[in-house]
Every structure is written in C-alpha cells, then in structure tokens.
N, C-alpha and C positions, 0 to 999 in steps of 0.2 A: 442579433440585429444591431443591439448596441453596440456591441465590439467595432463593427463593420463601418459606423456610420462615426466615428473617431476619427479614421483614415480619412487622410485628403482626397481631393476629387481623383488626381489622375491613379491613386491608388484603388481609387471604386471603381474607374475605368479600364483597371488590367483585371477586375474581375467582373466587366459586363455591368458593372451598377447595378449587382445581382446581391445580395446579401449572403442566396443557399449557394452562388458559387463561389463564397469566400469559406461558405460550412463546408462545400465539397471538397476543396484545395487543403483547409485543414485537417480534414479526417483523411486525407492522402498523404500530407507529413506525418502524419500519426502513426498510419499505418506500414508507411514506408518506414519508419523509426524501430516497427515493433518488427519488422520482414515479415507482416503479414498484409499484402496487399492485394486484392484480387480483381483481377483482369488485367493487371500490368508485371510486367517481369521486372526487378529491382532495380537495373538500366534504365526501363519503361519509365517507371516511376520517375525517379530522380530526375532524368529527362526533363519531366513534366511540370517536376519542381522548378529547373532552373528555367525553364521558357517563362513561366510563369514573374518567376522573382527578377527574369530580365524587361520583360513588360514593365515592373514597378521601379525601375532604373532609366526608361527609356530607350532599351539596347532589343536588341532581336539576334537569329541566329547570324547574321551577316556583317554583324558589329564586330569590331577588331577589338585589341585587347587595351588601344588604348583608350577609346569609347565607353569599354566597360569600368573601366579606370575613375574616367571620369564621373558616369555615373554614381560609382558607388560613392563617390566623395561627395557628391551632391544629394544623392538620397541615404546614406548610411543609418542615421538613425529609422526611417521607416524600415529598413530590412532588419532591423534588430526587434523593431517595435509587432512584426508578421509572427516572428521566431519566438517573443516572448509570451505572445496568444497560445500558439501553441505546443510549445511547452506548459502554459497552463494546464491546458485541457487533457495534455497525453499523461499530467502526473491526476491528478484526478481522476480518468476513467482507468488510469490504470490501476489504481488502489480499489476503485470497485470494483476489478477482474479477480482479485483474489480471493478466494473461497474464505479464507480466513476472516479478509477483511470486511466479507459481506456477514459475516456469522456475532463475529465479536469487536467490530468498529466502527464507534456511529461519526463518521463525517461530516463537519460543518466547513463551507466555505463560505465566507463574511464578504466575498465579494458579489455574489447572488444574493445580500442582505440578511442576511443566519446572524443568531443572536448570538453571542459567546457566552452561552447560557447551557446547564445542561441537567433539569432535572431528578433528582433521586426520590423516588417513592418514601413512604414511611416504613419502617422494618416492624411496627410493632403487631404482636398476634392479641388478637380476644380469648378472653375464657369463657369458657360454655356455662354457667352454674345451673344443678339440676333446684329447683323451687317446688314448696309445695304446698298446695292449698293457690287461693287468690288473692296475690298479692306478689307486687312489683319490689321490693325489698331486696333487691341484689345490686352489686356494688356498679357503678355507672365508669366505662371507660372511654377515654379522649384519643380521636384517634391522630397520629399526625400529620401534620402537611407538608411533609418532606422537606427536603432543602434543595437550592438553588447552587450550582455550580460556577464557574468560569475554569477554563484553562489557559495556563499563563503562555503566550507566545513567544518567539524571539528570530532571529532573522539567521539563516543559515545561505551557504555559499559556495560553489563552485566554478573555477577557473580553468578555461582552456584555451585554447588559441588556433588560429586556421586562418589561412591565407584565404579573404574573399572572391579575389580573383578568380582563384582556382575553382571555387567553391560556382560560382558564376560563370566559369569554360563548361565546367561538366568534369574536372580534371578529380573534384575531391565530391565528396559525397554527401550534400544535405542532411539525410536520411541517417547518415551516421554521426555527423556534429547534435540533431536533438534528440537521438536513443542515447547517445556516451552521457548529455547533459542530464536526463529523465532517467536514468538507468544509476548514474549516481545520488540523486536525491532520494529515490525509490531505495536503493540498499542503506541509505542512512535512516528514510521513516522504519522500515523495515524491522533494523536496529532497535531503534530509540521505543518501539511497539512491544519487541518481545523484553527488553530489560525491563521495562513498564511493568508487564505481567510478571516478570520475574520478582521483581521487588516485591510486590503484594504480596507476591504468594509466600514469599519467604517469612511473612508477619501473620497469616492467617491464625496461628496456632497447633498446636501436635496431631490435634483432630481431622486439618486439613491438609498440612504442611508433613511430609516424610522424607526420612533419609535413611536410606540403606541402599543391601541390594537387592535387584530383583529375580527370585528362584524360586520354588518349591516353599523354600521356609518363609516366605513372606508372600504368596499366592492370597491366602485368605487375608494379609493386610489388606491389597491392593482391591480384592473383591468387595472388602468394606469401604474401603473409602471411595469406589465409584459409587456402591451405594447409598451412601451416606450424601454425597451429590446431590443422587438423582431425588432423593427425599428431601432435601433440604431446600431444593429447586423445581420441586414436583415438575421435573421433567426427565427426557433421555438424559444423559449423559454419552460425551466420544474421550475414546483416547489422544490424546496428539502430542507429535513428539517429532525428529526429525527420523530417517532411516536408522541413524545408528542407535537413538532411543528405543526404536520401539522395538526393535531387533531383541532387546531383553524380553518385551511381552510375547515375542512369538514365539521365543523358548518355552513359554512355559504350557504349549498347546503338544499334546503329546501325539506324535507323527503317525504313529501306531495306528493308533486310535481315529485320527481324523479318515471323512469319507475321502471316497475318490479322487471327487469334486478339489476338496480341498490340498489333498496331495500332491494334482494339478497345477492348483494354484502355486501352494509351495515352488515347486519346481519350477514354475515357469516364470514365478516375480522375483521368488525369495520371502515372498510377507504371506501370513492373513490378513485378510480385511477385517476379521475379529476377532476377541477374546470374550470365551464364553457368552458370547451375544451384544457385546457391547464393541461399538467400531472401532475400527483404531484410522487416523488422517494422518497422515504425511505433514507435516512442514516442510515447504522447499528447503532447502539450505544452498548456504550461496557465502563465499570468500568475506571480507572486510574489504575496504578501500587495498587496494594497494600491496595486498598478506594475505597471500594463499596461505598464511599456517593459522589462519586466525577466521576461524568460523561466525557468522552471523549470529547463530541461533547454536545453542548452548547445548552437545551430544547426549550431554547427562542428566537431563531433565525431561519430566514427563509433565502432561493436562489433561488433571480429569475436568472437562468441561461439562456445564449443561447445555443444552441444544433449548432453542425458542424464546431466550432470555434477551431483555434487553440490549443490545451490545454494551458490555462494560469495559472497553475501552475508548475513550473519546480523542479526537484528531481535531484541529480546527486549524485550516488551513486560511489562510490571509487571501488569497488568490491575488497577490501581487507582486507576482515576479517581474523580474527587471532584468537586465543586461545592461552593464556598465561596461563600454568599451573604449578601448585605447586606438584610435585610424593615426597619429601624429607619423609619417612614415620616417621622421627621427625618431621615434622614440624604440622601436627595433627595426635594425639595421636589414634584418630578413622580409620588410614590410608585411609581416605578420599581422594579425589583427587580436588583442585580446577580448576575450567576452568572458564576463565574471556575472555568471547568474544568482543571483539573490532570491529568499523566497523566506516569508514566514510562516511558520507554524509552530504547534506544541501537543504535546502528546501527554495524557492523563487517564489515571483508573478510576473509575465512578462508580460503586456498584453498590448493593445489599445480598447482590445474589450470592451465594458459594460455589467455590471452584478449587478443587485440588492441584495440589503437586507433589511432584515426586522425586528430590534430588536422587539420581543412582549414583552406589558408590560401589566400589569393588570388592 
C-alpha cells in the first residue's frame, strides 16, 4: 500500500485507485519475467503489461508513435520508478523459491524495517557433576549471551539498454527486459552465497573439512564425517553438491545390490536420492555472467549439511534498487534508452552450528 501511494495521482488512476490492482499488475510482471504466468499466454501477458504502462504515459492502443514519444519524455522517470518496484519484489520472492535458500539463508530486507542485526547463540555446553551426600559444592557455570552480528553491504550493478518505444508498440518485450535484469543479480547472489560457504568451510578444521577422493577407500571417511554432523548438530544431515559432485557419491552404491526400486531410479535419473539413508540435494548449477566455461557452483565440492538449524548463511538486502537512465536522444544516436540498475546488499556466514565439506580431488 505504501509503494502505491508514492505514485502520482494519474499513476493511481491507470490502476483504478486500487492499491491490490497495483499488487495484481506486479505479480503479472513477475510472473511474466519468470514465463510462469497463469491464465495468460506470454503475448497475453505482455499485452497486458504494455496497455497498462501506456495508461501511465497517457497513450492507449490508438496512439501513434509519435504520441507515444512524447509521452515517455514526459513521464519516463515514473515508468522506471513501476519497473524498479518490481524488480524489487521478483528478486526477493525469488530467493525465497529456492529450496536452498529457504533451508540455509536467513533474509533481511531493511526496507520492510529488519535490523542489520543477526544473532549467534552462545556455543558453550554444561557439565553434569555426579555429588554426593547433601550438598551444593560443585563448581557454578556462566552461561553466555551470544553476540550480535551486522553484515557489511555495498552496492552492486547492472547495465542494459532497450529502445522504450519499442518496449511501449509491443515490438520488444517487458517481460524480458526484468527476468534479463533479476536473472542477473540472482546469478551474482547465487555466487557470492555458495563462495560464502565455501570459505568457511575451507577453515573448519581436518575434522570437518576433507580432501581427497571419493571411492571405496574413503567410503567410511565420508560415513564419519556425515556422522559426525549429525551429532555435532543433534540433527539429520543432507548431502549437497551439484550433479557432477554427487555423481562420485552414487558410485559408491553398489548396483548389484540395490532394490528394484532403486535400479529404476538409476536408470531413469542417473542419481539416488540417497547414500546409505542419508539424502543427497541437487544444487542447480548455472554459467557465470558471460562464460559458459565458468561454473557458478564449484563441481568438486561436496555439503555435509544439518537439516533444522538455524539458517547460517545471512543475506541482507537494502531493498533499494534504482534505475539510473540515460533518455538525452543525443546521447545515442540509436535513441536507445540506458537503465543501470543498482541494488545493495551483502552476503555473510553466522553460525555455531557444524557443517562439512568435502573438496574431491582425482
């Protein structure tokens, strides 16, 4: 509602002076972004999008192009101002789609008012002493009051360009200008998430941290140290890795031996879903900016996770993206329009709990 009520009048007017039909319109760019849209065909959509963003220009479907023109020069910063909403929203709810990020990523965004605050428990255990007779005579311990976190933030960026016009005929496609912009910030948290966890893990110690490979001769390594997890975190533990990581754990399930069921499986995925009872998760995997030869997530690493822990990775997102654009029609000759979306956040590891890893080497 607040979002909504930012916009100028005739901008509340292209959406009824309705606030849920400015929610509606947004979870319609959203979902037109992700090509999950339901009850409209991706033409449908987009469609819907540009009637819409020609309402908040002045223009309708009968407007010429030089009408549209005009408008956008006179309202251009509102149509940046609709796109930069959301975009907010589609990079947030899309981080809480991911199975990962809902397991091990506690999200704050500071513009819903979140503290950049992020408590850690105290780690220390009591000893039990056995006494005997009556009397209180055992030694007294202090327990502690954990500490107080922040994660430091800093402002990230991306720059594209599309002719508005176009964008406003119906010629180019909305729906693809904010998935390209949400599709690259999302592969950069992505990034910046799993090197996160990678660095930690690589300082845990020899007890948590392993390097070899993974066979036969190191089967009961790897059995201990999910073990060793699940105790240390009195809970489940999962495997997680990407396909080509875990690809070494399902060698080590002998084919033979597995039921039906499972030989099924085999066949028909290529994976188990477990070793020895303990699961194994997928991590998507997905290019770098730009370098198909350059993976997101790291082939040669494994996670032994616990399951039910507080998420010990923290996110805190600024929720204040922008779009800074260039309309000067001197300043490219192609009267392109630039939009360089900006956005803060930072990405940090918080934890007490324990979590393995496992660099594989050949």
């Amino acid at each position: 509602m607040n979002k909504f009520m930012n916009f100028d009048t005739k901008v509340q007017h292209a959406f009824n002076d309705d606030a849920n039909d400015f929610m509606a319109f947004n979870k319609l760019m959203i979902d037109a972004a992700r090509g999950k849209v339901e009850g409209y065909s991706a033409k449908e959509a987009n469609d819907k999008i540009v009637e819409v963003f020609r309402q908040v220009i002045g223009c309708d479907e009968h407007s010429t192009k030089a009408d549209i023109r005009r408008g956008i020069r006179k309202n251009q910063a509102v149509l940046f101002d609709i796109i930069e909403e959301t975009i907010d929203d589609a990079l947030v709810s899309g981080w809480q789609e991911n199975p990962f990020f809902r397991e091990y990523v506690d999200v704050k965004n500071l513009a819903l008012g979140d503290k950049n605050e992020f408590y850690c428990p105290d780690d220390s255990v009591l000893s039990v002493m056995k006494v005997s007779g009556n009397h209180h005579d055992i030694i007294r311990q202090r327990l502690g009051s954990g500490k107080v976190f922040s994660v430091e933030t800093s402002w990230i960026a991306v720059k594209v360009y599309a002719e508005m016009e176009r964008l406003l005929t119906g010629v180019e496609d909305f729906a693809t200008l904010v998935g390209k912009i949400t599709e690259a910030i999302d592969r950069y948290v992505n990034q910046a998430l799993y090197e996160a966890l990678i660095g930690v893990g690589a300082t845990l110690g020899s007890q948590w941290y392993k390097t070899g490979a993974i066979g036969e001769a190191t089967k009961e390594e790897l059995r201990t140290l999910c073990m060793d997890v699940g105790m240390a975190s009195d809970s489940e533990v999962v495997i997680m890795g990407t396909r080509a990581a875990l690809s070494s754990v399902f060698n080590l399930t002998n084919v033979q031996w597995a039921s039906g069921n499972m030989k099924d499986e085999m066949y028909t995925t290529g994976k188990f879903g477990y070793f020895e009872g303990i699961r194994l998760v997928e991590l998507k995997q997905g290019f770098k900016l730009n370098d198909t030869t350059q993976y997101l997530i790291a082939n040669d690493v494994l996670f032994v996770m616990p399951v039910g822990i507080d998420p010990m990775i923290k996110l805190v997102y600024e929720g204040d993206t922008r779009m800074y654009q260039v309309q000067d029609a001197g300043t490219h000759m192609d009267m392109t329009y630039d939009a360089e979306v900006q956005t803060k956040l930072g990405v940090g590891v918080i934890t007490n709990a324990k979590f393995g890893m496992w660099k594989i080497t050949k």
